[in-house]
N, C-alpha and C positions, 0 to 999 in steps of 0.2 A: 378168212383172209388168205391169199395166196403166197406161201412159203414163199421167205427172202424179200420180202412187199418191205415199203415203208408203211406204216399204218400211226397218225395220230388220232386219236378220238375225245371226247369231252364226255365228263359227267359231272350233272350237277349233286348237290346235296343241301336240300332243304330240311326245316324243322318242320316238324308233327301239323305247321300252321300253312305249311306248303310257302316259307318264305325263306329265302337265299339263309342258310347260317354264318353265325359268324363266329363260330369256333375256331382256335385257334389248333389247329390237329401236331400232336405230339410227332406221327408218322403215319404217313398211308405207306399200308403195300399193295400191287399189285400184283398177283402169283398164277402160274399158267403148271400147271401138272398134267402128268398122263392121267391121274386119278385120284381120289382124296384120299385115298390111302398110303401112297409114295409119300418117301419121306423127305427125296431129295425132288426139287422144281426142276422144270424144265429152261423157264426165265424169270425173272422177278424185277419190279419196277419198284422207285420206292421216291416218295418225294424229300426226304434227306440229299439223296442223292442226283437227284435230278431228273429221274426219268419218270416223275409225276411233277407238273408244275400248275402252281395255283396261278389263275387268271384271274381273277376277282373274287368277291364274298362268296363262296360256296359252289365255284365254277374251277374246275379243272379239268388237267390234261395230262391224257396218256404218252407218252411216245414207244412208238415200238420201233425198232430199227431193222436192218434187212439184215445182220447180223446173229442177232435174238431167237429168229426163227428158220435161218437157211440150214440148219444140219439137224431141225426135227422134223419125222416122220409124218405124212398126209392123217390126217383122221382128227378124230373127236380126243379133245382135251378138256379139264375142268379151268375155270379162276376162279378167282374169289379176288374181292376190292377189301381190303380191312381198313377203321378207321381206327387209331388209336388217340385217347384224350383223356381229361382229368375234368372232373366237376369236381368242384372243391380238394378235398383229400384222395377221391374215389379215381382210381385207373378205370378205364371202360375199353371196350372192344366192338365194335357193331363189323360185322362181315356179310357182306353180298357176296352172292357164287351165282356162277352160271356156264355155261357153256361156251367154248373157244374152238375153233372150226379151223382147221388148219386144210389147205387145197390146194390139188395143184395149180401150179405153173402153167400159162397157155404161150405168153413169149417168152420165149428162152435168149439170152444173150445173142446164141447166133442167129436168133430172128429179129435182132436191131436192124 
């Protein structure tokens, strides 16, 4: 995505039978790092806080702002999406990682 962009996105999460879940999720986070080894994130979305929001059974949404991303550097980042929940007594964890594409700019303010 092009550094300072608005970007929202959707992801779904189904169970093992490929149908919408209907967990009720403790906390998503959503975490953008230079690398998996930093210890400190670049941005972090979290749906406590609102900048992951659930749209229906097992449909969410990201939002990125042009804030989050306007003062880091062009290139390859990691994330990862974690689910956090409870089956019965038991805390659980499930994390997707993947790649996060940071790029330049082609309009620049003074090309409005």
């Amino acid at each position: 995505m092009p550094r300072g962009d608005i970007r929202h996105f959707r992801f779904l999460i189904n169970d093992p039978n490929g149908t919408s879940t209907d967990i009720d999720f403790d906390e998503i986070y959503f975490t953008v790092k230079k690398s998996s080894n930093d210890r400190l994130y670049e941005f972090q979305k979290r749906l406590s806080t609102g900048g992951i929001i659930k749209l229906d059974l097992g449909d969410y949404q990201i939002e990125i702002e042009p804030d989050d991303t306007a003062k880091m550097f062009y290139g390859n980042y990691k994330f990862d999406i974690q689910l956090n929940y409870k089956v019965e007594e038991n805390k659980l964890k499930e994390t997707f990682v993947g790649d996060f594409i940071l790029t330049d700019e082609i309009t620049y303010n003074e090309n409005e």
